[in-house]
N, C-alpha and C positions, 0 to 999 in steps of 0.2 A: 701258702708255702712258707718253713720256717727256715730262716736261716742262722744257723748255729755251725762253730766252730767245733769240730769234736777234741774233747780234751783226752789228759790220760790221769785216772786215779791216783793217789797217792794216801795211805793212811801214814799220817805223822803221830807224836807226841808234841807235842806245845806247853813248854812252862814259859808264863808270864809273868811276868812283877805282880807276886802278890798271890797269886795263885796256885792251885796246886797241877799238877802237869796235866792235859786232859788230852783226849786222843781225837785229831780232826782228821780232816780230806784237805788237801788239797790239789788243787787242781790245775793241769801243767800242758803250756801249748804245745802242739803239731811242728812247731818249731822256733827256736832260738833267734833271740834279736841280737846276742851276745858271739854267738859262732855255733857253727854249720851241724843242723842235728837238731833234735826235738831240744824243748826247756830241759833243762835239769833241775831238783831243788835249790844246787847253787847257784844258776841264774836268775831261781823264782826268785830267792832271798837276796842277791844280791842287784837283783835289776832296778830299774825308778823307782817301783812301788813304794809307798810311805803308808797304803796300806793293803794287806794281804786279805783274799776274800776266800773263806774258807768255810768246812759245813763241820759241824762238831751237834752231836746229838740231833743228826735232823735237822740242825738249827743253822741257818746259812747267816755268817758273822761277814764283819770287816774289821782285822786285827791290827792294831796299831803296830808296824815295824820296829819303834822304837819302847815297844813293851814285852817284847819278845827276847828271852833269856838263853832259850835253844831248843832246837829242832833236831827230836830224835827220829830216825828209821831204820827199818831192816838193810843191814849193809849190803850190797849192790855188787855182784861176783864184778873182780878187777878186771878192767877191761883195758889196761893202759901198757904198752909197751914197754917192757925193763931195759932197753936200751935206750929208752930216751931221758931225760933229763929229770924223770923222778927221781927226789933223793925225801927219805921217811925219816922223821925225827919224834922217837919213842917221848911221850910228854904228860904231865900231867896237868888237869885244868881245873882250875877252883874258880866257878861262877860265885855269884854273888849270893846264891840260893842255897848254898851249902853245900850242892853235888859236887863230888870227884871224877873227873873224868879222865880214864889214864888210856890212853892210845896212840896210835900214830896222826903225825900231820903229814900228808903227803903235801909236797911242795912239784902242782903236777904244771905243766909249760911256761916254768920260769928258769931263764939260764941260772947255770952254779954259784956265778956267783952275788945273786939276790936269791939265794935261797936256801937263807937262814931264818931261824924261826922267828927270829927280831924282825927280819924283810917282810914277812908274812905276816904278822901282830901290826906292824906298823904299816901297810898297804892301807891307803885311802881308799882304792877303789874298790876294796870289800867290807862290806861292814859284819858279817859272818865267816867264822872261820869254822874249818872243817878239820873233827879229828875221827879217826876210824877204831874200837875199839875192834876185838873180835866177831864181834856180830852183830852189831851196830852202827852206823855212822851217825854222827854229830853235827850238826849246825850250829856252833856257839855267838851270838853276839857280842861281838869284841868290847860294846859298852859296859858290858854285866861280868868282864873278865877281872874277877879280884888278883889272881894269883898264876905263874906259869911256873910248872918247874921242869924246867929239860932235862933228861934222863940220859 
């Protein structure tokens, strides 16, 4: 008898220092250690992990967290109450890689007022920040964050 956790798929994009963007899995628990509800990629990336175990080509890796530039995926229909304390700030993001990333940051269950984009850049307890273009959402590491320019 095997005992396994059943996960839930995820295809990413993955750019790392140094390479060029490649498209993995990863793979996301049944539920959150962070709050109430399955993983989500921002608690994969933001949780202990120091490294991420993911499959790219067939090929089951361990990605070093602190080589990870940003995490691209298909953006994820809103699921979040407009009554509540979301507030979106249009921005653009210059990783260290060269990409542009021009979206929103949603600043989603933090009161008003820490929730400016400086509050959010400067959060310790994330080391990925989250911008949502049209059709895409972004996972940037805030260490590979050359540039911010709020719109």
């Amino acid at each position: 008898m095997a005992y396994q956790v059943p996960m839930i798929e995820v295809a990413v994009m993955v750019a790392m220092s140094g390479l060029d963007p490649e498209e993995h899995f990863v793979y996301l628990a049944p539920f959150s250690d962070r709050r109430e509800g399955p993983e989500s990629v921002a608690d994969y990336l933001n949780g202990r992990r120091r490294f991420f175990p993911m499959v790219a080509g067939g090929v089951p890796k361990m990605v070093n967290r602190d080589q990870v530039i940003w995490v691209r995926y298909e953006k994820l229909p809103d699921v979040v109450d407009l009554d509540s304390t979301l507030v979106e700030r249009l921005t653009i993001l210059e990783p260290i890689d060269g990409a542009r990333i021009e979206g929103v940051v949603p600043t989603i269950d933090r009161p008003r007022e820490q929730s400016r984009l400086s509050d959010v850049l400067n959060d310790a307890r994330e080391e990925f920040l989250r911008i949502d273009d049209e059709e895409e959402t972004y996972y940037v590491n805030k260490a590979f964050i050359r540039r911010v320019i709020p719109r």
